[in-house]
MARMIVEX-672947 format. One record per residue (C-alpha): residue in three letters; y, x, z. Coordinates in nm, 2 decimals. Layout:
N
(rec "Ala",(Y,X,Z))
...
# end
This chain:
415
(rec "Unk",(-1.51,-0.30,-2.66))
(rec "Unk",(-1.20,-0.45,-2.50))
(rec "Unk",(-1.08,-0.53,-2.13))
(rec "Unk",(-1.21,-0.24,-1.99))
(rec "Unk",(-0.93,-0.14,-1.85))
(rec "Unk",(-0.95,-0.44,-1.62))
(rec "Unk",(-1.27,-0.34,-1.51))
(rec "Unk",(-1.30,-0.30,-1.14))
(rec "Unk",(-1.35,0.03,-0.98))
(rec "Unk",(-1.70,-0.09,-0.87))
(rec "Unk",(-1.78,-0.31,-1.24))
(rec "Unk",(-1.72,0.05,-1.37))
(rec "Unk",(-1.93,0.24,-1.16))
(rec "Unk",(-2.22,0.01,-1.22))
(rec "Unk",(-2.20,-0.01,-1.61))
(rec "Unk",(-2.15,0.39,-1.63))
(rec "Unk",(-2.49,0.42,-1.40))
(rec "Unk",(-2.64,0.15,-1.63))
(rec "Unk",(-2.60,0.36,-1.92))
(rec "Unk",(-2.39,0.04,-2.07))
(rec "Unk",(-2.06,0.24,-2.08))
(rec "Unk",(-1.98,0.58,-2.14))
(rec "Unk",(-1.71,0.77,-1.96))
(rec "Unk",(-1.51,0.88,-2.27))
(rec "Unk",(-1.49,0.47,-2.34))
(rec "Unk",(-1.31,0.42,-1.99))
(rec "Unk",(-1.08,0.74,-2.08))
(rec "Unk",(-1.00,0.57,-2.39))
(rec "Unk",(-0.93,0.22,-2.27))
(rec "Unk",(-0.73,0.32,-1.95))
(rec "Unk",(-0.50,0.56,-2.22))
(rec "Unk",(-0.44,0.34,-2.49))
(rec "Unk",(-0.35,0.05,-2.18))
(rec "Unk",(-0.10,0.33,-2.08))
(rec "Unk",(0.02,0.38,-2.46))
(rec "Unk",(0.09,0.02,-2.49))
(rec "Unk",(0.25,-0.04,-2.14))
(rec "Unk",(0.44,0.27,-1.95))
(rec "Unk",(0.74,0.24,-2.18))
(rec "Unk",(0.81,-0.08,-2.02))
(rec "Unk",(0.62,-0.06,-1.67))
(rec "Unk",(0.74,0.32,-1.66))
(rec "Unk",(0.45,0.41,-1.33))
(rec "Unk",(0.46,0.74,-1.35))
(rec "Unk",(0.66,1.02,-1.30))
(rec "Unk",(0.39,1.28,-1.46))
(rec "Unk",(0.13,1.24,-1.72))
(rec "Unk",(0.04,1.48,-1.98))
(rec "Unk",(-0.17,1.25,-2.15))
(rec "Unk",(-0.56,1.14,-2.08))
(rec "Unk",(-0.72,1.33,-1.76))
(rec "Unk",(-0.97,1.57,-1.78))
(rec "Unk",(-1.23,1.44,-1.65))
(rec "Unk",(-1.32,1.40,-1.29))
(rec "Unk",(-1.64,1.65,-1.12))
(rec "Unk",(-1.92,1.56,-1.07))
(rec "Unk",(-1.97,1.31,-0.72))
(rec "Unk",(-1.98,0.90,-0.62))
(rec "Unk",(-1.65,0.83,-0.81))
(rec "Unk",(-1.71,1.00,-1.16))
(rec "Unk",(-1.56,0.83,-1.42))
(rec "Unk",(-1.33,0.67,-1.22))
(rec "Unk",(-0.92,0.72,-1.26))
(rec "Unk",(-0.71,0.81,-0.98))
(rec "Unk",(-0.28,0.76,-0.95))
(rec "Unk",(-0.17,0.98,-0.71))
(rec "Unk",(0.16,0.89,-0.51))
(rec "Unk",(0.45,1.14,-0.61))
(rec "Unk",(0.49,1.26,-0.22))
(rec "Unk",(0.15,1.42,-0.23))
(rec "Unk",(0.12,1.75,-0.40))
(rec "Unk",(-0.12,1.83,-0.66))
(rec "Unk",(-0.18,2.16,-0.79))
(rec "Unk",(-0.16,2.12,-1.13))
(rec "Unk",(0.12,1.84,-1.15))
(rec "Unk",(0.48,1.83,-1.01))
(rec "Unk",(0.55,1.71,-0.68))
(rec "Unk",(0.88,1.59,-0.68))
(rec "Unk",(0.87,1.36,-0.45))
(rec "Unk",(1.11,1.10,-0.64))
(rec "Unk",(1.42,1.35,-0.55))
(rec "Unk",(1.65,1.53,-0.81))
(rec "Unk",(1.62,1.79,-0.49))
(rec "Unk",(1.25,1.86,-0.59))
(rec "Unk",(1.27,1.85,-0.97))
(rec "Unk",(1.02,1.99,-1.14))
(rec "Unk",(0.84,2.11,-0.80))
(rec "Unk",(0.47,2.25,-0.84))
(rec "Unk",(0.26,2.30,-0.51))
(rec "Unk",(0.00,2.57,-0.49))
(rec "Unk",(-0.22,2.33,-0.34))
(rec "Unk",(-0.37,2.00,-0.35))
(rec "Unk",(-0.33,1.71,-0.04))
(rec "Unk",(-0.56,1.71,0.15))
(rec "Unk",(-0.65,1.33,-0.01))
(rec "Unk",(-0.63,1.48,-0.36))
(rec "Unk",(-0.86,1.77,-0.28))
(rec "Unk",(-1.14,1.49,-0.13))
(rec "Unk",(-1.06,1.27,-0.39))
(rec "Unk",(-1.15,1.51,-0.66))
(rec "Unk",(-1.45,1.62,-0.50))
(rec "Unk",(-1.56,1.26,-0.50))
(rec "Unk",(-1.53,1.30,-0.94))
(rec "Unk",(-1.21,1.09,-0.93))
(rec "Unk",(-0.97,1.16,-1.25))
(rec "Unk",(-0.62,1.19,-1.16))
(rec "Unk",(-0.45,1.02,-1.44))
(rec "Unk",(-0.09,1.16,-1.32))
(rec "Unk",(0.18,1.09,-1.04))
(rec "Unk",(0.30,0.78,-0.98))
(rec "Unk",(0.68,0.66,-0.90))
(rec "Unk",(0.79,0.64,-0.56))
(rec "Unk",(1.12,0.58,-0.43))
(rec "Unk",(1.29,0.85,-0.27))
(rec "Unk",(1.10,1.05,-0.02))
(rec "Unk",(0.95,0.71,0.03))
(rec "Unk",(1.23,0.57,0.16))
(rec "Unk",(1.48,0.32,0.00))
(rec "Unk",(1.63,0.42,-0.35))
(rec "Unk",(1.43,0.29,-0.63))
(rec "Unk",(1.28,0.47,-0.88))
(rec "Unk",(1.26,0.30,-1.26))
(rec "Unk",(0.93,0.09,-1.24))
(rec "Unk",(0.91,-0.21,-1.33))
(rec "Unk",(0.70,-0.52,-1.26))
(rec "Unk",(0.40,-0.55,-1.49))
(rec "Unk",(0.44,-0.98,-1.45))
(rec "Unk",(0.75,-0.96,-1.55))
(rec "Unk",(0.96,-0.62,-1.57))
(rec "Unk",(1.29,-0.82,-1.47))
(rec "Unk",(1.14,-0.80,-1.12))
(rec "Unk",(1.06,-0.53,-0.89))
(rec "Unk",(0.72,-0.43,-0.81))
(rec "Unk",(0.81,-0.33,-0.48))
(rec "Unk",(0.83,0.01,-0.27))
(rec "Unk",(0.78,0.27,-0.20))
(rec "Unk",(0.46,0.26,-0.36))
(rec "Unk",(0.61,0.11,-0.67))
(rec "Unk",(0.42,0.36,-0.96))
(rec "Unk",(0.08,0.35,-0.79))
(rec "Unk",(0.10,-0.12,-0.77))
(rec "Unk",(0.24,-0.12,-1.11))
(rec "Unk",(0.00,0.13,-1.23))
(rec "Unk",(-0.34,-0.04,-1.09))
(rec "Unk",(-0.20,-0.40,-1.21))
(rec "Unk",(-0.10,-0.28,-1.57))
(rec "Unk",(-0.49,-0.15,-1.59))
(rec "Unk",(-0.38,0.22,-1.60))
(rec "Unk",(-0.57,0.33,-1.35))
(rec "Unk",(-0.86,0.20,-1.08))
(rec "Unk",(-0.74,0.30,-0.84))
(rec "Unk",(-0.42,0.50,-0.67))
(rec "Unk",(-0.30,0.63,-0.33))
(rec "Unk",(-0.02,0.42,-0.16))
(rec "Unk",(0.17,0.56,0.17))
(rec "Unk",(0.32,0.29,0.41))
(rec "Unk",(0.64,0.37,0.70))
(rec "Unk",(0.76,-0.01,0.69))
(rec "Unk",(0.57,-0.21,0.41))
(rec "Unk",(0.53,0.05,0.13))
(rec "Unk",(0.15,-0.06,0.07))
(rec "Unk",(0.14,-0.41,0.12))
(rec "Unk",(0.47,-0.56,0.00))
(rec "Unk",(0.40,-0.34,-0.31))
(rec "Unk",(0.02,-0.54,-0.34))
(rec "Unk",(0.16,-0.85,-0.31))
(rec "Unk",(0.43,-0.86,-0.55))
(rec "Unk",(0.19,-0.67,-0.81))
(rec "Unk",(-0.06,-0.95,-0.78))
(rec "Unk",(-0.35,-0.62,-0.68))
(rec "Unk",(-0.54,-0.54,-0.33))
(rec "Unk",(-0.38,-0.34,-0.06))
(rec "Unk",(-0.48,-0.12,0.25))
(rec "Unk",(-0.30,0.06,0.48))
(rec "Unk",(-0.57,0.20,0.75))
(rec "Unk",(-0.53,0.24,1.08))
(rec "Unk",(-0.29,0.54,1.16))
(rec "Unk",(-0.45,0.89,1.08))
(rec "Unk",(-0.75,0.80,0.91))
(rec "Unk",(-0.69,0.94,0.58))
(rec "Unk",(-0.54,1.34,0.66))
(rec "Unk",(-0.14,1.37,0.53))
(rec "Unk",(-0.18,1.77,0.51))
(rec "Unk",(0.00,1.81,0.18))
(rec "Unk",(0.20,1.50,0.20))
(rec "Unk",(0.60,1.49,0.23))
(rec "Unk",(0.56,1.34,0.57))
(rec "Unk",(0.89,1.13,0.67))
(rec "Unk",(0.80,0.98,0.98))
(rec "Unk",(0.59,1.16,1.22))
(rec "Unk",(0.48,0.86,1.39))
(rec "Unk",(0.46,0.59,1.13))
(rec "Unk",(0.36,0.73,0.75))
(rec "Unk",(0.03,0.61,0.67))
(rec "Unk",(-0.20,0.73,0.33))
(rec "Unk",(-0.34,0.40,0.19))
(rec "Unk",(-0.48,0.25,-0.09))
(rec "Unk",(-0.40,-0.01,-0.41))
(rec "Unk",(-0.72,-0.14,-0.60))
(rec "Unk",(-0.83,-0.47,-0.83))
(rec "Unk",(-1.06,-0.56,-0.52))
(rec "Unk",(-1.16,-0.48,-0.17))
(rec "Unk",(-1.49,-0.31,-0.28))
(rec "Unk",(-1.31,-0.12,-0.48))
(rec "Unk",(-1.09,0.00,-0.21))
(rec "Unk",(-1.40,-0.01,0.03))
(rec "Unk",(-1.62,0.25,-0.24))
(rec "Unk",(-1.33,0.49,-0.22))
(rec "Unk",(-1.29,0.47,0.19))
(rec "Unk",(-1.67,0.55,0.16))
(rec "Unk",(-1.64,0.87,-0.03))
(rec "Unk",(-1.27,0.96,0.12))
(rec "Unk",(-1.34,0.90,0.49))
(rec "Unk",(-1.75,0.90,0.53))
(rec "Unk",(-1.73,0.52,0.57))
(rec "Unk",(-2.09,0.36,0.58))
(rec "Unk",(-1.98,-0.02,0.64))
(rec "Unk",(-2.15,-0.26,0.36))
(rec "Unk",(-1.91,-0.37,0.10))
(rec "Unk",(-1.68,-0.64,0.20))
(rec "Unk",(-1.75,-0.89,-0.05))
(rec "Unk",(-2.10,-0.91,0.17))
(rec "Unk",(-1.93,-1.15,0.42))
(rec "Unk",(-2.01,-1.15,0.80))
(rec "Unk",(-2.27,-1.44,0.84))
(rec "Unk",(-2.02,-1.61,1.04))
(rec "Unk",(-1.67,-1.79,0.99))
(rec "Unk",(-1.42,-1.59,1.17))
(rec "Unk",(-1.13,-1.70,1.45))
(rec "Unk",(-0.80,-1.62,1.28))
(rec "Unk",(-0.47,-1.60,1.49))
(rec "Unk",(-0.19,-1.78,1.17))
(rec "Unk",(0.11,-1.57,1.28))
(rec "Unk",(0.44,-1.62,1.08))
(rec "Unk",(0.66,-1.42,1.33))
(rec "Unk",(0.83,-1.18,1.43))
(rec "Unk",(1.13,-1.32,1.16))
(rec "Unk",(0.97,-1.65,1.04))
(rec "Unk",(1.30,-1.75,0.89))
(rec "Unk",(1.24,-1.48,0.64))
(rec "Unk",(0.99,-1.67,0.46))
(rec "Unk",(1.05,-1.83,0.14))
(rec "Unk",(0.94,-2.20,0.07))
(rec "Unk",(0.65,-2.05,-0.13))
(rec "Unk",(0.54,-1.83,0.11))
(rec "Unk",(0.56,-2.14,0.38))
(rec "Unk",(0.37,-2.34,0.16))
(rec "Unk",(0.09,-2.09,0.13))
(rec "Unk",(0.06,-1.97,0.51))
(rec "Unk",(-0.05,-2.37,0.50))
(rec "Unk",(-0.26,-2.40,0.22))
(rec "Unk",(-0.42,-2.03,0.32))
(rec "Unk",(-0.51,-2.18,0.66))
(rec "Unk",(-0.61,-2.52,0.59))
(rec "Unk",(-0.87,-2.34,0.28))
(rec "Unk",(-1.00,-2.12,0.62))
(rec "Unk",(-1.06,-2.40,0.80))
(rec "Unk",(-1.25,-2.58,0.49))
(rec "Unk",(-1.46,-2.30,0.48))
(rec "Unk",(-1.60,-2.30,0.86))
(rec "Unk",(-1.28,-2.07,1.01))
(rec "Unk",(-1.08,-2.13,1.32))
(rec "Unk",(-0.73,-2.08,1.24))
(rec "Unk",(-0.48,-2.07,1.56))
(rec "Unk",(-0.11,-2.04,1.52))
(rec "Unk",(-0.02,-1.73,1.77))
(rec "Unk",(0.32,-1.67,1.90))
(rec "Unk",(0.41,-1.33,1.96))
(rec "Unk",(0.40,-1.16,2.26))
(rec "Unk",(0.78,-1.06,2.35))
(rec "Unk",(0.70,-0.72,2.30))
(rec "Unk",(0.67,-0.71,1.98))
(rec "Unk",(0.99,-0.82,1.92))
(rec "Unk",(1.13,-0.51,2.11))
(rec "Unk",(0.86,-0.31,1.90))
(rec "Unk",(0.99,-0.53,1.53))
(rec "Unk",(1.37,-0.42,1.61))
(rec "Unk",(1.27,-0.04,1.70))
(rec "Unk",(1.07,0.04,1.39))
(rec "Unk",(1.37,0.14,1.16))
(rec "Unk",(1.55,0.32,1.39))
(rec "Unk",(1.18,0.53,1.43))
(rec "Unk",(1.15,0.55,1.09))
(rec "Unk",(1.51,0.71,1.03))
(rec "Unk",(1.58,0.91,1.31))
(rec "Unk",(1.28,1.10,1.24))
(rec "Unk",(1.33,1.11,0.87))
(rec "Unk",(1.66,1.29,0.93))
(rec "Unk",(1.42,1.58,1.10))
(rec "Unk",(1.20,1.61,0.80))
(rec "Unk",(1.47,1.61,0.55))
(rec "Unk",(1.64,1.86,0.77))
(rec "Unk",(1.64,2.15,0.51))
(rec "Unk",(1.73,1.89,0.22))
(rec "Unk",(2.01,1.76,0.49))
(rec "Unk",(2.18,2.10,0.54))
(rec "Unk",(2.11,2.24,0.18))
(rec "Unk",(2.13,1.94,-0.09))
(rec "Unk",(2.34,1.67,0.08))
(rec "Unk",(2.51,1.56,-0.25))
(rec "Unk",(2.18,1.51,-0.41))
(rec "Unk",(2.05,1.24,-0.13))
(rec "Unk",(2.12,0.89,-0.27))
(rec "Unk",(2.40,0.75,-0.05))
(rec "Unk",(2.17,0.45,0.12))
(rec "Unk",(1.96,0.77,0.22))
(rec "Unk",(2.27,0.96,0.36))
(rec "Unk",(2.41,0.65,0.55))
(rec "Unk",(2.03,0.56,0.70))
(rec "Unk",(1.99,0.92,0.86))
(rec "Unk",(2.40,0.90,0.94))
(rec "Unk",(2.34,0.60,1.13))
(rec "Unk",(2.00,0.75,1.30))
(rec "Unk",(2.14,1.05,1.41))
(rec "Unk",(2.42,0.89,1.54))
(rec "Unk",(2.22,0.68,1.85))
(rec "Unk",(2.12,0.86,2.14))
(rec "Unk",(1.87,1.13,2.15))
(rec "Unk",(1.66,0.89,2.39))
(rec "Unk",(1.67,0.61,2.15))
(rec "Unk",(1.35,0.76,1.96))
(rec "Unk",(1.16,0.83,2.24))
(rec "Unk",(1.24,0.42,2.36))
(rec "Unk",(1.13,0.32,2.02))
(rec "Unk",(0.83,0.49,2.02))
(rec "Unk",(0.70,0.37,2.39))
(rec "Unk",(0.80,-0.02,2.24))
(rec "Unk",(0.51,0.01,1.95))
(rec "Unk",(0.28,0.13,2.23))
(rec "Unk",(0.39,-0.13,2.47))
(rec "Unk",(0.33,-0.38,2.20))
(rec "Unk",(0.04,-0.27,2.09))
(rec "Unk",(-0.08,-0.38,2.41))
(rec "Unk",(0.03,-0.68,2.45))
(rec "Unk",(-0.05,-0.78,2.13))
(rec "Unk",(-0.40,-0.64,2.16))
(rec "Unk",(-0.48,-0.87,2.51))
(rec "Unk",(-0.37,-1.19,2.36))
(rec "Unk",(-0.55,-1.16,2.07))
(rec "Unk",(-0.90,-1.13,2.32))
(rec "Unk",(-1.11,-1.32,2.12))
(rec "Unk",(-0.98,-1.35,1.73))
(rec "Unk",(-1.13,-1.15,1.46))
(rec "Unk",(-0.81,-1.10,1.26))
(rec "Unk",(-0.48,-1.18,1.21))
(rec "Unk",(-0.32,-1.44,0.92))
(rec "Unk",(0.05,-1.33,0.82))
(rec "Unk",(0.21,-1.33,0.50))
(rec "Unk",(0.19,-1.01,0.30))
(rec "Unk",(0.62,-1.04,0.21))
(rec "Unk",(0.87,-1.27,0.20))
(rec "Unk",(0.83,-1.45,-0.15))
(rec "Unk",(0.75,-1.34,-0.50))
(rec "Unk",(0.90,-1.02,-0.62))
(rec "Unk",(1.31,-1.02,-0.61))
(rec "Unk",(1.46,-1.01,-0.88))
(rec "Unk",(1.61,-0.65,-1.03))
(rec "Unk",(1.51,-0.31,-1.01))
(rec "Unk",(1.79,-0.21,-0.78))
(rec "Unk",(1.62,-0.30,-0.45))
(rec "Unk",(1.20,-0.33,-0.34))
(rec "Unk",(1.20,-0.60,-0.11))
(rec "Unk",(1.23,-0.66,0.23))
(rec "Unk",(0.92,-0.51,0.47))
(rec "Unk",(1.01,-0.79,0.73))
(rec "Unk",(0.59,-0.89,0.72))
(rec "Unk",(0.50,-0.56,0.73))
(rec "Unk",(0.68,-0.28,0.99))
(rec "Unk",(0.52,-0.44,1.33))
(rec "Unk",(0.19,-0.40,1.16))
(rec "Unk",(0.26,-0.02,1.09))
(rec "Unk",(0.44,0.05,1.39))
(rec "Unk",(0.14,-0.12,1.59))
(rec "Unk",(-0.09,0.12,1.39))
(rec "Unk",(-0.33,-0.14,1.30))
(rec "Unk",(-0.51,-0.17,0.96))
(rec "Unk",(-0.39,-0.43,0.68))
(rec "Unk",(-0.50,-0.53,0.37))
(rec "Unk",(-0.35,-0.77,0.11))
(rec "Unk",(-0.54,-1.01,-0.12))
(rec "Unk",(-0.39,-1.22,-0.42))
(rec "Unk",(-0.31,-1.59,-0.35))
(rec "Unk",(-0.19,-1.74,-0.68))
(rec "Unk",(0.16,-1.79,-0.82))
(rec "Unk",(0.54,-1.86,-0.70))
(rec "Unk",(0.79,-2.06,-0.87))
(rec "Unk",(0.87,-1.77,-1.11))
(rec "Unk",(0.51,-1.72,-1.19))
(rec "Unk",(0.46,-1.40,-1.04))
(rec "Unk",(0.21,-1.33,-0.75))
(rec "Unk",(0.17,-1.40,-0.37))
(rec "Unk",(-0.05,-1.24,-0.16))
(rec "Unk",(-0.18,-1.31,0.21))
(rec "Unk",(-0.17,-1.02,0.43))
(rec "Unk",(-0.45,-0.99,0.71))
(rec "Unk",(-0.41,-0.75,1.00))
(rec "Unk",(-0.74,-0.62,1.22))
(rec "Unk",(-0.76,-0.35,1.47))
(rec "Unk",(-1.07,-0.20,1.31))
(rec "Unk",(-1.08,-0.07,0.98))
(rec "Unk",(-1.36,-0.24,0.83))
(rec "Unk",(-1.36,-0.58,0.98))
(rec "Unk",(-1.02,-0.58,0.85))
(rec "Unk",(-1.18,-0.57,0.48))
(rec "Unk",(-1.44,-0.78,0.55))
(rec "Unk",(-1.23,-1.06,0.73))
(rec "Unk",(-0.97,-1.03,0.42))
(rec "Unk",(-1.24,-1.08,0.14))
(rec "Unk",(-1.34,-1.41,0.40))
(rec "Unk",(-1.00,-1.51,0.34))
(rec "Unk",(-1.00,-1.42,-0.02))
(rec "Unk",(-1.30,-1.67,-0.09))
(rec "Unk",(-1.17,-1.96,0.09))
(rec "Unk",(-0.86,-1.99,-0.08))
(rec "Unk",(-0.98,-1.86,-0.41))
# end
């Protein structure tokens, strides 16, 4: 039997309850896919070969990548730091433990940049492994476009869920702020670092929500019985967009239309602009207080774009954290009065296809105001740049679900 690896999450699900597919056939697939592959996609940073399979739950037979800056128990937690080499927890996060319970199979850690942060670790695009697949995330997108895995847990400070989606050509969701528990995770930002999601379709991600957070929404791909009102927003740094990602915000909302939906170019309250700027000054200063131990006791072994982010951080005013944090509140509401009315937001997911090089992840420019905001996103795949690699459209509610459920709108009117 072949493709199974590229098998959905919920195609799986419904052939292992069928009795049409056995559980040792999905091991096998999803390792010999990993045989074939990691040498060149290199995802993870631990795997001892196939998983044991999952307990018993919702989710058995399914295969789980878990993000190497949340601990597992019986795999090192290194956190993609020389610092944390070889690192085993006692316990599992607090995701892990749930997701286990649920009968996921964790197939091994998956690459992240430094403390999630900015120094890239080796993956490599699955498209084309000349490109990036994007960070921080970079294992757990590689890993679910490659057919390693079904699923794998993403975390998001600027754009480490989304961008990562986009540029792997996979679905993406960063859930509103808190909704998935961090105990167990190497927090770096108190007030931004989200848990998230990376799947090959929204039900996918919308099956594990259900068995991870007690979700009982209906799968998104059972659309609304309505066309939604969609606020197109291209800000806060429009410039930033490439002339692919231009030409897609236009075909995206012209397809919506097509298909019954209002689509309303927005301009962004000022606000958000203050909110925009703010965000990685947040995101560093109060990184440099959770890597305060690694600060004071294993300088050398930060990266030196790590050491010159929290240098410049710690540098400002102690106030400057405090301003930063009442800007995302004060744009939160702004941005939540003028949008009185829309269903969900439009926005492009990053820049342009993925840059090329392993040496940098991309630019979260599309993404920070949506994490700072504390708002849930989700990415769907929208076809091909110039390079052939993927593009995806980024859509932004302020409630979990409808956020799914307007995205897989989205995702059938352009298909």
């Amino acid at each position: 039997m072949t493709g199974l690896h590229l098998l959905t999450a919920t195609e799986t699900l419904a052939r292992l309850a069928a009795g049409t597919l056995r559980a040792a056939e999905v091991a096998e697939a999803l390792d010999a896919q990993v045989r074939a592959r990691e040498g060149e996609v290199r995802a993870f940073a631990w795997r001892e070969g196939p998983p044991a399979p999952g307990r018993d739950g919702p989710l058995a037979g399914l295969h789980l990548g878990v993000k190497d800056v949340l601990d597992t128990a019986d795999m090192p937690s290194q956190y993609g730091s020389p610092i944390w080499a070889g690192h085993r927890p006692r316990a599992d996060a607090a995701c892990v433990a749930l997701a286990r319970r649920a009968g996921l199979a964790v197939a091994g850690k998956t690459v992240t940049t430094e403390f999630a942060t900015r120094h890239p670790g080796p993956t490599a695009n699955p498209w084309n492994p000349l490109h990036t697949p994007g960070g921080s995330s970079s294992g757990s997108a590689a890993g679910v476009a490659a057919g390693f895995f079904h699923l794998a847990f993403a975390t998001q400070t600027a754009g480490s869920i989304i961008r990562p989606a986009a540029y792997c050509g996979v679905h993406g969701f960063k859930p509103s702020f808190g909704t998935l528990h961090r105990a167990g995770m190497k927090v770096m930002s108190e007030s931004l670092d989200t848990i998230g999601l990376l799947a090959r379709s929204l039900d996918d991600i919308a099956l594990a929500m259900r068995a991870l957070a007690g979700w009982d929404d209906a799968p998104p791909s059972r659309r609304p019985g309505r066309a939604p009102r969609l606020a197109l927003v291209t800000g806060p740094d429009d410039a930033a967009m490439a002339p692919e990602t231009a030409a897609l915000m236009q075909r995206a909302a012209e397809a919506c239309r097509r298909a019954g939906g209002t689509v309303e170019a927005l301009a962004l309250p000022a606000g958000c602009r203050a909110a925009f700027d703010a965000q990685p000054h947040v995101m560093n200063r109060e990184a440099a207080d959770a890597l305060a131990w690694e600060w004071d006791h294993a300088r050398a072994q930060l990266s030196p774009v790590l050491r010159e982010s929290l240098d410049a951080a710690l540098a400002r005013p102690p106030a400057a954290l405090e301003q930063g944090r009442h800007a995302f509140a004060a744009a939160r509401a702004a941005l939540g009065a003028v949008l009185e009315g829309f269903d969900a937001i439009l926005t492009p997911a990053a820049p342009g296809e993925a840059p090329e090089g392993l040496g940098w992840t991309g630019d979260p420019v599309f993404n920070k105001l949506w994490t700072a905001l504390h708002w849930p996103c989700a990415v769907v795949p929208a076809g091909r740049g110039p390079k052939g690699l993927p593009l995806g459209l980024q859509v932004v509610a302020r409630r979990d679900a409808a956020c799914l459920a307007w995205a897989a709108w989205v995702e059938a009117a352009v298909a």
